[in-house]
CHARMM internal coordinates of N, CA and C (Angstrom, degrees):
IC EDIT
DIST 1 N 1 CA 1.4245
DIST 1 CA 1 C 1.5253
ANGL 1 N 1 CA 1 C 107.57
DIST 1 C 2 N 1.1088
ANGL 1 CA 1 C 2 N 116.74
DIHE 1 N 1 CA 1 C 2 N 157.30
DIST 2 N 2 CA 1.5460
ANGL 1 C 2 N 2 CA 117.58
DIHE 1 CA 1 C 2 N 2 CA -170.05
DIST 2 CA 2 C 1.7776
ANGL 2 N 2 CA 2 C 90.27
DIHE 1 C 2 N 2 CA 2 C -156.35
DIST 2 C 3 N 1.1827
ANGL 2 CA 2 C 3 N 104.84
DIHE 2 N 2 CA 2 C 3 N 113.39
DIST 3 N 3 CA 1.5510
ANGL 2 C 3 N 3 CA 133.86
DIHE 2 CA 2 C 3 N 3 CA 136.82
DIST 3 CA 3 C 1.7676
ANGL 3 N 3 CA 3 C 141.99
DIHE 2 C 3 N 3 CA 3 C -82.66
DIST 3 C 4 N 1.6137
ANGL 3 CA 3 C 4 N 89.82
DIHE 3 N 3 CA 3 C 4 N 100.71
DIST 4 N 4 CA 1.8155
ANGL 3 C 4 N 4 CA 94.48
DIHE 3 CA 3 C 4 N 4 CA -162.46
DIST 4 CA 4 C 1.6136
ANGL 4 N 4 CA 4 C 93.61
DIHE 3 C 4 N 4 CA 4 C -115.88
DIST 4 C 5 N 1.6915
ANGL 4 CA 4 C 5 N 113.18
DIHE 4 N 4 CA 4 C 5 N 100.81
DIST 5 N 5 CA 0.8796
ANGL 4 C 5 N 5 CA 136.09
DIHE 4 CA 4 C 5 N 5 CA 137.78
DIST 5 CA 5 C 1.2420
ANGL 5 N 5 CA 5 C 125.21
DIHE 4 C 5 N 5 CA 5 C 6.99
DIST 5 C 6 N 1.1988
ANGL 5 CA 5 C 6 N 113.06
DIHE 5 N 5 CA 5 C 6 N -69.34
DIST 6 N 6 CA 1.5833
ANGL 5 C 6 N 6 CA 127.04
DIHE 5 CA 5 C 6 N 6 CA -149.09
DIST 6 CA 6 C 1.5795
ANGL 6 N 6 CA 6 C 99.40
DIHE 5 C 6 N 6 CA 6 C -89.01
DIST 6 C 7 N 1.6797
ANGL 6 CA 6 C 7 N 109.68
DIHE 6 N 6 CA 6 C 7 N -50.16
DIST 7 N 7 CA 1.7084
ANGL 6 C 7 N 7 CA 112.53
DIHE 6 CA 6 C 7 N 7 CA -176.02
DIST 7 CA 7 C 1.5457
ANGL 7 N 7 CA 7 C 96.97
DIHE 6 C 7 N 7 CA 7 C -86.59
DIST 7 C 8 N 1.0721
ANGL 7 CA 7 C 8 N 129.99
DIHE 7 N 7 CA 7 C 8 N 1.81
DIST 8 N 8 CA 1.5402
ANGL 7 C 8 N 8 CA 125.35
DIHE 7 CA 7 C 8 N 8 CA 160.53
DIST 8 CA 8 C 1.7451
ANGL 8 N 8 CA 8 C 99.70
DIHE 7 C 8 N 8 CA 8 C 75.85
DIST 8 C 9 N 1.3445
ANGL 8 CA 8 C 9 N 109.52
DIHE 8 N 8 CA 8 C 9 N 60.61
DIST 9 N 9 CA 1.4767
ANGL 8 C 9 N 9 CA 98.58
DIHE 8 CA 8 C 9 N 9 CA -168.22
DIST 9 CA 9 C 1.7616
ANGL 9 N 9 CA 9 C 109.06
DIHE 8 C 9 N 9 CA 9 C -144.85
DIST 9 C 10 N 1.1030
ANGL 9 CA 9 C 10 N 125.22
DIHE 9 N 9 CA 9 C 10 N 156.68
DIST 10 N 10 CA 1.6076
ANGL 9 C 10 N 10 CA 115.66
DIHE 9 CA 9 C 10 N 10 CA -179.06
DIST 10 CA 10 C 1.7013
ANGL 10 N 10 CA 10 C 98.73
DIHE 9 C 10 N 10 CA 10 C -118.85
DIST 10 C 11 N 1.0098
ANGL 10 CA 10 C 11 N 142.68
DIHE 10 N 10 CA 10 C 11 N 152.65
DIST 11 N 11 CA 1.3242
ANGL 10 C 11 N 11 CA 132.63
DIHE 10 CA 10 C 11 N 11 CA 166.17
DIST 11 CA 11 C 1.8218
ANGL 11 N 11 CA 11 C 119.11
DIHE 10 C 11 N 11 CA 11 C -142.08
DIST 11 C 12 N 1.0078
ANGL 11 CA 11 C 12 N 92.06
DIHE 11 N 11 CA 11 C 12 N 125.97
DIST 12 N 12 CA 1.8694
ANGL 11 C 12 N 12 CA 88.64
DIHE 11 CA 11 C 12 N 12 CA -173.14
DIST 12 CA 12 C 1.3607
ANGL 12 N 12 CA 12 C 111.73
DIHE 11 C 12 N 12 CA 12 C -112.62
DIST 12 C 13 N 1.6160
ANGL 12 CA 12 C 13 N 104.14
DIHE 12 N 12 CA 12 C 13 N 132.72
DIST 13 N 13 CA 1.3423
ANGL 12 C 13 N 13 CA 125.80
DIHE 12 CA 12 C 13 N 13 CA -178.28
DIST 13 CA 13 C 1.6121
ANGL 13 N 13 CA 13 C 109.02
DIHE 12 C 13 N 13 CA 13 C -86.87
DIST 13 C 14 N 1.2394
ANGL 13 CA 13 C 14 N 105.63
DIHE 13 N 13 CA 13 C 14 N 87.59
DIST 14 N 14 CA 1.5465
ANGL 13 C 14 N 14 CA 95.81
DIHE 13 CA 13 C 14 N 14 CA -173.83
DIST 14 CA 14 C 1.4495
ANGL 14 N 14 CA 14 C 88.52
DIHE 13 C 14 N 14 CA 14 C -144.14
DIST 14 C 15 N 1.6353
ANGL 14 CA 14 C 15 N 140.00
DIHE 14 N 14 CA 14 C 15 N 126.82
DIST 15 N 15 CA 1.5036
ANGL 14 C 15 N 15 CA 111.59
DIHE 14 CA 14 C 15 N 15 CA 164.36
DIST 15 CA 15 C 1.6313
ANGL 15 N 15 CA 15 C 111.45
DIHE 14 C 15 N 15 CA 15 C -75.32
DIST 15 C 16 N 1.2741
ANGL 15 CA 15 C 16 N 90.13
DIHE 15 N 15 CA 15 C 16 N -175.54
DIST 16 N 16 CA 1.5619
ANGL 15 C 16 N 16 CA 108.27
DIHE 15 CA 15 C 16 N 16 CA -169.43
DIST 16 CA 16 C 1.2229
ANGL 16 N 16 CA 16 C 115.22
DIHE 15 C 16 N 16 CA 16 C -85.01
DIST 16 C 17 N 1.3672
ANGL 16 CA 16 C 17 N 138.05
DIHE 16 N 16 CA 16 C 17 N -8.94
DIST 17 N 17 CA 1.4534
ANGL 16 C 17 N 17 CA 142.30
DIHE 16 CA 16 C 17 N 17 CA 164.86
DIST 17 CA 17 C 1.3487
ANGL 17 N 17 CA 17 C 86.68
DIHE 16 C 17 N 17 CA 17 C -63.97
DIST 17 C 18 N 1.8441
ANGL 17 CA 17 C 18 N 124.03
DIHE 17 N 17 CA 17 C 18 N -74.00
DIST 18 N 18 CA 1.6406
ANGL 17 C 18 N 18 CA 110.35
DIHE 17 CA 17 C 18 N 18 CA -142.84
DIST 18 CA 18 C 1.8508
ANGL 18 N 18 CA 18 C 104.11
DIHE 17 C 18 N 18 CA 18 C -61.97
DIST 18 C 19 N 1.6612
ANGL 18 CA 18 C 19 N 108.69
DIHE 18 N 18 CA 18 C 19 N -21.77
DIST 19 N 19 CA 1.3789
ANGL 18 C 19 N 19 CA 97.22
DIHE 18 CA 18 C 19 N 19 CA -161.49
DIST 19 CA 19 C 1.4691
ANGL 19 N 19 CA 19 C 98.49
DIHE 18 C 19 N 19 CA 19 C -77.36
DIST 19 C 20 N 1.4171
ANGL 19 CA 19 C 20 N 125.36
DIHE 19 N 19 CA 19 C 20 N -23.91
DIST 20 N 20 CA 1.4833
ANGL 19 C 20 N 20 CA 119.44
DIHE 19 CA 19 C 20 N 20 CA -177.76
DIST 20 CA 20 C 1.7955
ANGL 20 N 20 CA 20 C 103.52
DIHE 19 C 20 N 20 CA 20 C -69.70
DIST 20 C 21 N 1.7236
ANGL 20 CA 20 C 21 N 128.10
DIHE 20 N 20 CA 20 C 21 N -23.07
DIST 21 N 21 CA 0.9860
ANGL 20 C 21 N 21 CA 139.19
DIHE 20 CA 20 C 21 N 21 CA -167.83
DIST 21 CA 21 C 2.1575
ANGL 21 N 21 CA 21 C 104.89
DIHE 20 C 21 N 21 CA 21 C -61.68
DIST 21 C 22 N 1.6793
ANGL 21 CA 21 C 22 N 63.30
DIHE 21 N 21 CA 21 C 22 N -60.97
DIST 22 N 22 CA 1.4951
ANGL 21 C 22 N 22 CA 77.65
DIHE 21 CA 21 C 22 N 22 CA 172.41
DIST 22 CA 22 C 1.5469
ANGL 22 N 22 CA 22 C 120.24
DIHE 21 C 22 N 22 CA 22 C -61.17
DIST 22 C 23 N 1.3317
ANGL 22 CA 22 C 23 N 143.37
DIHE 22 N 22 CA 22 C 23 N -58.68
DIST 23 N 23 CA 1.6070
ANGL 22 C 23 N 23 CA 160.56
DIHE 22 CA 22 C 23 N 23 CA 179.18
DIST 23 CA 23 C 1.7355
ANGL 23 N 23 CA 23 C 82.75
DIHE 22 C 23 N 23 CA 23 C -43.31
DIST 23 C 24 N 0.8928
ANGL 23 CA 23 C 24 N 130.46
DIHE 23 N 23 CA 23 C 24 N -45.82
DIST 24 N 24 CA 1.4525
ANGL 23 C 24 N 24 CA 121.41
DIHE 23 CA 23 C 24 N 24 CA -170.01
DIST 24 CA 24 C 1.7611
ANGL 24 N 24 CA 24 C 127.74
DIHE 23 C 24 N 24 CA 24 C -75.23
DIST 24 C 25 N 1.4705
ANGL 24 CA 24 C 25 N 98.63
DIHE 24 N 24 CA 24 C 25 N -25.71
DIST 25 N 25 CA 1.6762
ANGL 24 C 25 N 25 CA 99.09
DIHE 24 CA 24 C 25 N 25 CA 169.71
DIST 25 CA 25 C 1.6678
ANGL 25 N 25 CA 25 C 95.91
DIHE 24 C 25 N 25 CA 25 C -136.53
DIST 25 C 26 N 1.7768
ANGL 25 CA 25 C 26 N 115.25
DIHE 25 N 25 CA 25 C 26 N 54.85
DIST 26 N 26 CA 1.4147
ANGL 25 C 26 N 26 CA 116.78
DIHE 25 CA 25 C 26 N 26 CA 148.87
DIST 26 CA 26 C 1.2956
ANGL 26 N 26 CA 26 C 97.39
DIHE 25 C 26 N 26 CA 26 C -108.78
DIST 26 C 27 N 1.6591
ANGL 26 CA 26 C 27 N 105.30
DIHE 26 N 26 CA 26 C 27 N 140.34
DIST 27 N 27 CA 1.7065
ANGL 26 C 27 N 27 CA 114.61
DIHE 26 CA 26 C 27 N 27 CA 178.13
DIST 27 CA 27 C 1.7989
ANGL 27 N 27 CA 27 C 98.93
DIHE 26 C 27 N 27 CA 27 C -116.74
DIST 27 C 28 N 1.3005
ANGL 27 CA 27 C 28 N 118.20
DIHE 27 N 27 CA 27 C 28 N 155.22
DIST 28 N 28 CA 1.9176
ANGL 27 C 28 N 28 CA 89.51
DIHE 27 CA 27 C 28 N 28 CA 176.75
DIST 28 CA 28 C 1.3228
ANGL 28 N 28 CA 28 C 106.30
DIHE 27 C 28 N 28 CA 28 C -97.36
DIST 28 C 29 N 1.1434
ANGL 28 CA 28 C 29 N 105.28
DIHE 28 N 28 CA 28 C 29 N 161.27
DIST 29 N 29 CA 1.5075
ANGL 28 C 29 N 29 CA 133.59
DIHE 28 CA 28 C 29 N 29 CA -155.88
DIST 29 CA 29 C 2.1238
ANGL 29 N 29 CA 29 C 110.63
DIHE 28 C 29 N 29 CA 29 C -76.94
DIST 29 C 30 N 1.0699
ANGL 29 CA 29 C 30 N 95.13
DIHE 29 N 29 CA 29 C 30 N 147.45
DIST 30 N 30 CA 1.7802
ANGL 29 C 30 N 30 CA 93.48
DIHE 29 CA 29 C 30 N 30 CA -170.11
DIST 30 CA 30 C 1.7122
ANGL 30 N 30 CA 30 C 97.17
DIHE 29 C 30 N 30 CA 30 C -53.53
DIST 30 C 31 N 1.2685
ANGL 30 CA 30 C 31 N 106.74
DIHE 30 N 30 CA 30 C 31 N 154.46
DIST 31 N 31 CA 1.4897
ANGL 30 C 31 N 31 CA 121.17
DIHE 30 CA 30 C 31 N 31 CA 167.09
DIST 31 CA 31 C 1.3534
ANGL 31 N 31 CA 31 C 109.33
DIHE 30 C 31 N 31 CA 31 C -81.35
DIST 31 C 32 N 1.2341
ANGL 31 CA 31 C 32 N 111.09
DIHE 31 N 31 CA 31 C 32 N 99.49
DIST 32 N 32 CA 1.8343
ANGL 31 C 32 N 32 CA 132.35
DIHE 31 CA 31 C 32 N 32 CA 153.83
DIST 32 CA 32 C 1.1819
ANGL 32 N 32 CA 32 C 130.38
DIHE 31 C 32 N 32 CA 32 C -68.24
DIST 32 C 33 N 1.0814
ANGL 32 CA 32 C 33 N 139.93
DIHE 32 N 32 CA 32 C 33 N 94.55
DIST 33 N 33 CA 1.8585
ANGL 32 C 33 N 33 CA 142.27
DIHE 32 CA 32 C 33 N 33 CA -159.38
DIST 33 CA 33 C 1.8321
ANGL 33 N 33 CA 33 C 78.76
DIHE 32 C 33 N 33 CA 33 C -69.11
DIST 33 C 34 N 1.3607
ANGL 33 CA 33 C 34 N 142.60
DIHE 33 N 33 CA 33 C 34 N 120.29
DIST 34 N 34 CA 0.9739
ANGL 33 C 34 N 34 CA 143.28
DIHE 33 CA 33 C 34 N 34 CA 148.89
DIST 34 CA 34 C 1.6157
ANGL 34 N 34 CA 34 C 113.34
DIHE 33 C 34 N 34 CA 34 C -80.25
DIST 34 C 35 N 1.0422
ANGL 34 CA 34 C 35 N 107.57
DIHE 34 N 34 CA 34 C 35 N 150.06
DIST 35 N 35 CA 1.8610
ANGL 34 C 35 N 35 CA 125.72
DIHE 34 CA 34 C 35 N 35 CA -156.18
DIST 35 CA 35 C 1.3927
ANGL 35 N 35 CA 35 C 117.66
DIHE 34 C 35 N 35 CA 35 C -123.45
DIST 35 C 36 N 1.2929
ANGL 35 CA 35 C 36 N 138.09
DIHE 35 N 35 CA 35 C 36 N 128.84
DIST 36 N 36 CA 1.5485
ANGL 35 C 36 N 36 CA 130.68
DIHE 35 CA 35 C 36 N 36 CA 165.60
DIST 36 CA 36 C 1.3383
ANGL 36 N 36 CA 36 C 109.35
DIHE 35 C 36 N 36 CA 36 C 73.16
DIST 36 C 37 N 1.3422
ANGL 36 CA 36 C 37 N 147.02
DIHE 36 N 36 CA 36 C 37 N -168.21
DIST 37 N 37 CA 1.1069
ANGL 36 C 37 N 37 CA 158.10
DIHE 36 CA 36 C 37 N 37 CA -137.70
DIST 37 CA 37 C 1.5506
ANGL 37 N 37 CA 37 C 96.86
DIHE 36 C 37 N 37 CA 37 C -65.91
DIST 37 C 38 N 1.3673
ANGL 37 CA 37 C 38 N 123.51
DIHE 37 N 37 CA 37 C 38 N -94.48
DIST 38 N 38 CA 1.5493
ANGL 37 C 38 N 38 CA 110.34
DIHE 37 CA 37 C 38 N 38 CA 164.85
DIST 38 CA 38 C 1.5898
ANGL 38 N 38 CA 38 C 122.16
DIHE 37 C 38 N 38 CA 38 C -4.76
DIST 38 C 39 N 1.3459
ANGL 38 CA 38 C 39 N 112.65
DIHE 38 N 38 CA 38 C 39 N -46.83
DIST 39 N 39 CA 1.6339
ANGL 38 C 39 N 39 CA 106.44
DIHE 38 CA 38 C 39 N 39 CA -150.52
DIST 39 CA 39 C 1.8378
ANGL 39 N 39 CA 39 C 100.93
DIHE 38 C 39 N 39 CA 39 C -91.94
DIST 39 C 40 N 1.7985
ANGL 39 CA 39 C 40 N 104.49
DIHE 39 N 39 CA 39 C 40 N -10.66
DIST 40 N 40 CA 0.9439
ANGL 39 C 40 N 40 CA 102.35
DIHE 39 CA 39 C 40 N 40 CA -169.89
DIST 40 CA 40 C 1.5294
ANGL 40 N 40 CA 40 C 102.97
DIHE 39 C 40 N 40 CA 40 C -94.10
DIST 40 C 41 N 1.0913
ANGL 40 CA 40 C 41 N 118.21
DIHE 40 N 40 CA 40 C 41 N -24.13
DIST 41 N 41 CA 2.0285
ANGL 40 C 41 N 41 CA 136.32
DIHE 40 CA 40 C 41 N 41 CA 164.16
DIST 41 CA 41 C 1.7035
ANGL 41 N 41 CA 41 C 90.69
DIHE 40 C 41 N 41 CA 41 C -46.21
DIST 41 C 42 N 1.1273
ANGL 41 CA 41 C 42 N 116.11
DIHE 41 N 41 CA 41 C 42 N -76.95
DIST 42 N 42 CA 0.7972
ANGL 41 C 42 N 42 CA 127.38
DIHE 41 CA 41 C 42 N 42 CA -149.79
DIST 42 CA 42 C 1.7756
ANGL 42 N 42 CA 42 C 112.81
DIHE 41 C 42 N 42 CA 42 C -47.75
DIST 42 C 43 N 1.6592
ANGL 42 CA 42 C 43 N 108.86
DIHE 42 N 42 CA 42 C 43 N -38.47
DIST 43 N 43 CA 1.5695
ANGL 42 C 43 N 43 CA 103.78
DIHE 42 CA 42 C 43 N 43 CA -166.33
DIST 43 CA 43 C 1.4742
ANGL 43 N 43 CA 43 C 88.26
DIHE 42 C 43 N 43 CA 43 C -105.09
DIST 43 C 44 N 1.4790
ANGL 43 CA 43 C 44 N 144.09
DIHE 43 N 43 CA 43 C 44 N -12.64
DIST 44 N 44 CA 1.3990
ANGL 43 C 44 N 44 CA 129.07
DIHE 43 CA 43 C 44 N 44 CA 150.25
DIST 44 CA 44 C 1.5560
ANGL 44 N 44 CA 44 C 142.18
DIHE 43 C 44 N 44 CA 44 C -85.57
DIST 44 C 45 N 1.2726
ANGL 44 CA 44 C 45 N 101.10
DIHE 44 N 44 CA 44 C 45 N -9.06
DIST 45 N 45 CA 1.7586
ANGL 44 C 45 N 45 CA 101.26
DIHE 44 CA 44 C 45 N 45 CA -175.43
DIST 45 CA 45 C 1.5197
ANGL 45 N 45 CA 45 C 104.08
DIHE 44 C 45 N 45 CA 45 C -79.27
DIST 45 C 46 N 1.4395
ANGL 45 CA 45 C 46 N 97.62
DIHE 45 N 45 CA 45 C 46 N 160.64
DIST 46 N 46 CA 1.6884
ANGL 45 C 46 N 46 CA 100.77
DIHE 45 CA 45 C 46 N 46 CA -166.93
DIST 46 CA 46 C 1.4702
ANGL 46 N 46 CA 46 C 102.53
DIHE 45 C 46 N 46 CA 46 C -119.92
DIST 46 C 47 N 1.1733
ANGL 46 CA 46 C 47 N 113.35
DIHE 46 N 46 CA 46 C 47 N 170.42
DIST 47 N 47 CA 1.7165
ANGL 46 C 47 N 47 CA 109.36
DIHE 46 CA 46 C 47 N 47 CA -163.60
DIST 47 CA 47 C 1.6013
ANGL 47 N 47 CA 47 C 111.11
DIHE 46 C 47 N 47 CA 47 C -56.47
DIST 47 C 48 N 1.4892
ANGL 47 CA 47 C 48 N 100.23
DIHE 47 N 47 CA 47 C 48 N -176.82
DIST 48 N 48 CA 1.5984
ANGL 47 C 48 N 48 CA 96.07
DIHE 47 CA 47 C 48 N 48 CA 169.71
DIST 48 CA 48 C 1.3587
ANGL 48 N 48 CA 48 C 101.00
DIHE 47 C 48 N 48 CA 48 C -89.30
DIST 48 C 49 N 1.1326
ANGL 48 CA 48 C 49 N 147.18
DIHE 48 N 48 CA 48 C 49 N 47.68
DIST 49 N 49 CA 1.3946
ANGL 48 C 49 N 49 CA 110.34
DIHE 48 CA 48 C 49 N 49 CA 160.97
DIST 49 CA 49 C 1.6034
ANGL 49 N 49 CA 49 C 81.62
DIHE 48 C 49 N 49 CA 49 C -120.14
DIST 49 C 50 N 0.8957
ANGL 49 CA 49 C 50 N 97.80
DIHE 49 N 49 CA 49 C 50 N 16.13
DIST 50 N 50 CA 1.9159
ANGL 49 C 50 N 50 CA 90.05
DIHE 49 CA 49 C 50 N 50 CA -172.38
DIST 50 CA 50 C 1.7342
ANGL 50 N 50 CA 50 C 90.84
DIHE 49 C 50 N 50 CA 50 C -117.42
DIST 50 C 51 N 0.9756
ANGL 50 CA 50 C 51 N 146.35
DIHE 50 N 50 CA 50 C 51 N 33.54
DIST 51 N 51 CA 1.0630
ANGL 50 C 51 N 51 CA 159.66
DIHE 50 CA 50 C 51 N 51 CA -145.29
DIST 51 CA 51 C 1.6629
ANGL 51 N 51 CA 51 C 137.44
DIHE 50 C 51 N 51 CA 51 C 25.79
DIST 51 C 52 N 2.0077
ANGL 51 CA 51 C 52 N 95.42
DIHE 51 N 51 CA 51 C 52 N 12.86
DIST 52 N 52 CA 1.5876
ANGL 51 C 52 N 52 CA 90.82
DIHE 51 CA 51 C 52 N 52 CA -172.07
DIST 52 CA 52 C 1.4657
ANGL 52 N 52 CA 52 C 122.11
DIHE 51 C 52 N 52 CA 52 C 65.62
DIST 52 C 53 N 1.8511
ANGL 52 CA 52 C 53 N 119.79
DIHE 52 N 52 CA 52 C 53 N 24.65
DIST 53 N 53 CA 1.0261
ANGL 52 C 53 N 53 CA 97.25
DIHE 52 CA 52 C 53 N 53 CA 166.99
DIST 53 CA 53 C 1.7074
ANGL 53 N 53 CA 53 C 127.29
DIHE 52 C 53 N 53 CA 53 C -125.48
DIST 53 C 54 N 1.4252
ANGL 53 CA 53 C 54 N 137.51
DIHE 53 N 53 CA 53 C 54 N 159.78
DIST 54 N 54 CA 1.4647
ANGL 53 C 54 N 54 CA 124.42
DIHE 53 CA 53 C 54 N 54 CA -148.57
DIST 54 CA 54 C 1.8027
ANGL 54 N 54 CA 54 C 99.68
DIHE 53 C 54 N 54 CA 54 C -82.28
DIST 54 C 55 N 0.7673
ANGL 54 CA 54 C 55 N 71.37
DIHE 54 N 54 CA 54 C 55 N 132.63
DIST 55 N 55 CA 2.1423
ANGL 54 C 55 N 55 CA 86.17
DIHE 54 CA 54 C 55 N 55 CA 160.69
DIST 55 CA 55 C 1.5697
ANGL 55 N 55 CA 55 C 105.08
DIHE 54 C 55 N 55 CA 55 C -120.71
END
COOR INIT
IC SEED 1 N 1 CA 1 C
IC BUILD
């Protein structure tokens, strides 16, 4: 993975076979009411291109 700062960009080195490998036996994960510091990240932080940070 490569994070470049400057051009504001994330880029992942993964080819596209393993990521389709993967997309094929991911199921989503049970719903966890997350709590306290985590839980509060969690329902305010904003994406990364927005820099991931909490309001």
């Amino acid at each position: 993975m490569t994070v470049d700062i400057a051009a504001r960009s994330i880029e992942l080195h993964v080819d596209e076979e393993v990521l389709a490998e993967r997309r094929k036996s991911w199921t989503l994960p049970e719903n966890h009411r997350l709590t306290g510091v985590l839980g509060k990240y969690a329902k305010l932080v904003q994406s990364a291109s927005k820099g991931a940070v909490c309001f």
